[in-house]
N, C-alpha and C positions, 0 to 999 in steps of 0.2 A: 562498611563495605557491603554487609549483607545487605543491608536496608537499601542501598543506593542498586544495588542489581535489581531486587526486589521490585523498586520503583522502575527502573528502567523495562523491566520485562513486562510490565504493567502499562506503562505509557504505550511500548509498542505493540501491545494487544489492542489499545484502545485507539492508536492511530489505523491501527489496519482498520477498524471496525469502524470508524468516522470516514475513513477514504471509501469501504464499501457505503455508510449512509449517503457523500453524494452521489455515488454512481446509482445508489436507486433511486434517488431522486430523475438523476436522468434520464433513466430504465422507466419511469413513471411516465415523464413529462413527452418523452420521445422514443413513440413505439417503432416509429420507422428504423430505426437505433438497439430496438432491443435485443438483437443476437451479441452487439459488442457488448455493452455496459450491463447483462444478465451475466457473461462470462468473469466480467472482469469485477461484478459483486462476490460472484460466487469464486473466484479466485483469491481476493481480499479474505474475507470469512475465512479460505481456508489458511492463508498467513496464521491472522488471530489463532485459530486452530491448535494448526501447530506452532506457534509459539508457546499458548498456556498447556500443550499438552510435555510441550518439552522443559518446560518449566516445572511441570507435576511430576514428571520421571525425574531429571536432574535438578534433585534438591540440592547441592554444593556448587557454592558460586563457581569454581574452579571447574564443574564439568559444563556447566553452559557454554557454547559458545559464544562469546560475548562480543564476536567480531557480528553477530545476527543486531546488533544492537547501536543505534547513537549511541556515543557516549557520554552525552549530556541528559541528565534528565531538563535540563530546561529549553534544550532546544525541540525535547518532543511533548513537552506540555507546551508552548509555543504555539508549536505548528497542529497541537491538537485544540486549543483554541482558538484557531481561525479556522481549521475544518466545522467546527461545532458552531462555529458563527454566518461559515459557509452555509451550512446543512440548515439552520434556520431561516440565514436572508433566501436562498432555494425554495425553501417549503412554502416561504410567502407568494416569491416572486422569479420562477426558475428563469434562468439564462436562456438568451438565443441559442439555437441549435449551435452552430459553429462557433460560440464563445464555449458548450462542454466541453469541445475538444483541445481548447487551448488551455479552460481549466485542469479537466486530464493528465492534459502535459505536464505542466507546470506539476500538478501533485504528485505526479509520478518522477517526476525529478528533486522535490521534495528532501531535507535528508536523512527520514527514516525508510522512504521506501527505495530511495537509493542505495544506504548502505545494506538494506534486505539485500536487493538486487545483485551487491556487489558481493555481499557473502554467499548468496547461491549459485555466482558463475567462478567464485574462486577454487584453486584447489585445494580437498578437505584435507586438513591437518589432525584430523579428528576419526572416531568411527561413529561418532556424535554428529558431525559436519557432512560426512557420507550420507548417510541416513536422509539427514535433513534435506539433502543436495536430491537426493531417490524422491522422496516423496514429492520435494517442492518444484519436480524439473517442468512440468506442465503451467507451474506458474510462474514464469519470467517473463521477461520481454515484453511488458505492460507497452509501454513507449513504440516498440516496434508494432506492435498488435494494433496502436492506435492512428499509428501514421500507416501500416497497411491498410486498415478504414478507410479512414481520410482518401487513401489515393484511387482504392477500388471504386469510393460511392462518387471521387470529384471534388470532394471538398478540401478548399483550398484556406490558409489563416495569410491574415499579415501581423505578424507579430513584428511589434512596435521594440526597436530597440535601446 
């Protein structure tokens, strides 16, 4: 049990930190862009953050919140090997502007940074979950922050169904 938290708090440190690698990529590629995707690295990073920082305070599986968490480690080594596959096909050869935004999407709906999401607009059952909810309130709403984008600059997706 321990071993499997262990891995899970592990994966989703290193999801966050692959979802910030392609946004600097994008952050790179597309400076017209750079007020969104500088926030939304620097928002990522701090997930990663505090996930291992609350990982380093609540040594016992039992005080983690583990609703912060998939609960498959295999569905976030997964989706962390295809960010990491992302992050390299990127580095070669970055996406059209308005394919990051649908990339974005899509990651952000994702479901590690889904279930983040959904444990930070939950109510806390915890004073573990408070805490978390306090520090992490400025970083929600990736999805919302990114379709506000989208509509201030004009840009439009056709996402194929």
């Amino acid at each position: 049990m321990k071993q499997t938290l262990e891995q899970l708090i592990d994966e989703s440190i290193e999801l966050e930190l692959n979802v910030a690698g392609v946004y600097k990529i994008f952050l790179n590629t597309f400076p017209e862009d750079s007020e969104l995707w500088s926030r939304l690295v620097s928002e990522e990073e701090k997930h990663a953050d505090l996930i291992q920082s609350m990982k380093s305070t609540f040594l016992l599986p039992h005080q983690f919140p583990s609703d912060l968490l998939v609960s498959s480690v295999e569905i976030l080594k997964k989706t962390n090997k295809r960010l990491i596959a992302k992050i390299k096909e990127y580095g070669k050869k970055p996406p059209l502007r308005e394919s990051t935004f649908k990339i974005a999407l899509d990651i952000e709906r994702s479901a590690g940074e889904f279930s983040f999401n959904l444990a930070a607009e939950k109510l806390p059952e915890s004073s573990i979950m408070k805490i978390f909810q306090m520090l992490n309130k400025d970083c929600r709403g990736h999805t919302e922050k990114i379709n506000t984008y989208m509509d201030n600059k004009g840009i439009s997706l056709v996402i194929n169904k």
